[in-house]
C-alpha positions as CSV (number, residue, x, y, z in Angstrom):
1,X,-106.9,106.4,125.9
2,X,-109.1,108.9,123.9
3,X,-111.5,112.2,125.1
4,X,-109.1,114.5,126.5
5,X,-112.0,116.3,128.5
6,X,-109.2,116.8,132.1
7,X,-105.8,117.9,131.4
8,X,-103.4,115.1,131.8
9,X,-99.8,115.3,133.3
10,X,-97.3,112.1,133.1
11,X,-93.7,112.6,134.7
12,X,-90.5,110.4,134.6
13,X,-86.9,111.1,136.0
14,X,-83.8,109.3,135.0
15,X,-81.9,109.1,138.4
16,X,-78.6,108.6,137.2
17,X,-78.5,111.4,134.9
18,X,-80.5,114.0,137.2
19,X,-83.0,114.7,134.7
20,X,-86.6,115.2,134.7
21,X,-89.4,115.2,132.2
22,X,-92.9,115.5,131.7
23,X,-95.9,116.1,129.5
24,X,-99.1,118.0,129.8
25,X,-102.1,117.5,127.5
26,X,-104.5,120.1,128.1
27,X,-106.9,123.3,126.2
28,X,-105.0,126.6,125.9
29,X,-106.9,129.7,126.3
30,X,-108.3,129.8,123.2
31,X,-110.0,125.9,123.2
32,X,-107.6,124.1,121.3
33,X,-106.1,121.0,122.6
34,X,-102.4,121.7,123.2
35,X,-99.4,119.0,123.9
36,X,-96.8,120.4,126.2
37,X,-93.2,118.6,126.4
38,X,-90.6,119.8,129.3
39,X,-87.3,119.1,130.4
40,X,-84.4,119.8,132.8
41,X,-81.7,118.9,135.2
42,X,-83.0,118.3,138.9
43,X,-79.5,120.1,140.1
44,X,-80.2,123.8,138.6
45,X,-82.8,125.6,136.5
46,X,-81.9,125.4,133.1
47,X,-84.3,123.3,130.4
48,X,-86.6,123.5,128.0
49,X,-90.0,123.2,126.7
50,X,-92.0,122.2,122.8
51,X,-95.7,123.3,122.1
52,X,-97.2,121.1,119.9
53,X,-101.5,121.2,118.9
54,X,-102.0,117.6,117.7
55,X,-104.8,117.8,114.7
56,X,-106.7,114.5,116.6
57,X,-107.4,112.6,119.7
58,X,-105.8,110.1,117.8
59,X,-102.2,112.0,116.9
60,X,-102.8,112.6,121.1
61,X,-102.3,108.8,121.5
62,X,-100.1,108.2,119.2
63,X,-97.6,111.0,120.8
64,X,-97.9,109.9,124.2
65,X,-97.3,106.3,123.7
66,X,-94.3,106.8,121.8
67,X,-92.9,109.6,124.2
68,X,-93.5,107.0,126.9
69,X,-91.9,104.3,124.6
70,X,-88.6,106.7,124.2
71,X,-88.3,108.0,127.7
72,X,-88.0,104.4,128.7
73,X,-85.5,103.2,126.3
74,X,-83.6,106.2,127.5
75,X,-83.6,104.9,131.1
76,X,-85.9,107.0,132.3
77,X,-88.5,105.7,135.2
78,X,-92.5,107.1,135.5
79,X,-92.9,109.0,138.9
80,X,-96.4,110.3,138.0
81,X,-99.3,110.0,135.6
82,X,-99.8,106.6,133.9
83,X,-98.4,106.1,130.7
């Protein structure tokens, strides 16, 4: 993967369950490189989000590929982005 120059946005949903969730790699407003992990039901409002500013490209990779990894073990299919 490597150079996060454009934000990137990958989403999945696990129809059974009714859940959504997605990840956003992009620069906050002060330059720094910023992962951005968010979750919730598709019937009402109510989840969550984690801030995270990975140290390297490489911890970028490394986060995405295993958040991918999990989100599929957990059932969960890709309905945007390309992980």
């Amino acid at each position: 993967m490597g150079n996060w120059t454009e934000p990137i946005l990958w989403r999945w949903i696990h129809p059974e369950k009714r859940r959504w969730y997605l990840v956003w790699v992009g620069l906050d407003l002060f330059g720094d490189r910023v992962l951005i992990r968010a979750w919730g039901s598709l019937d009402s409002r109510r989840g969550g989000e984690k801030r995270e500013i990975p140290a390297s490209e490489a911890e970028i990779d490394k986060r995405l590929h295993a958040i991918a990894r999990q989100r599929r073990r957990r059932g969960y299919v890709v309905c945007g982005g390309s992980p």
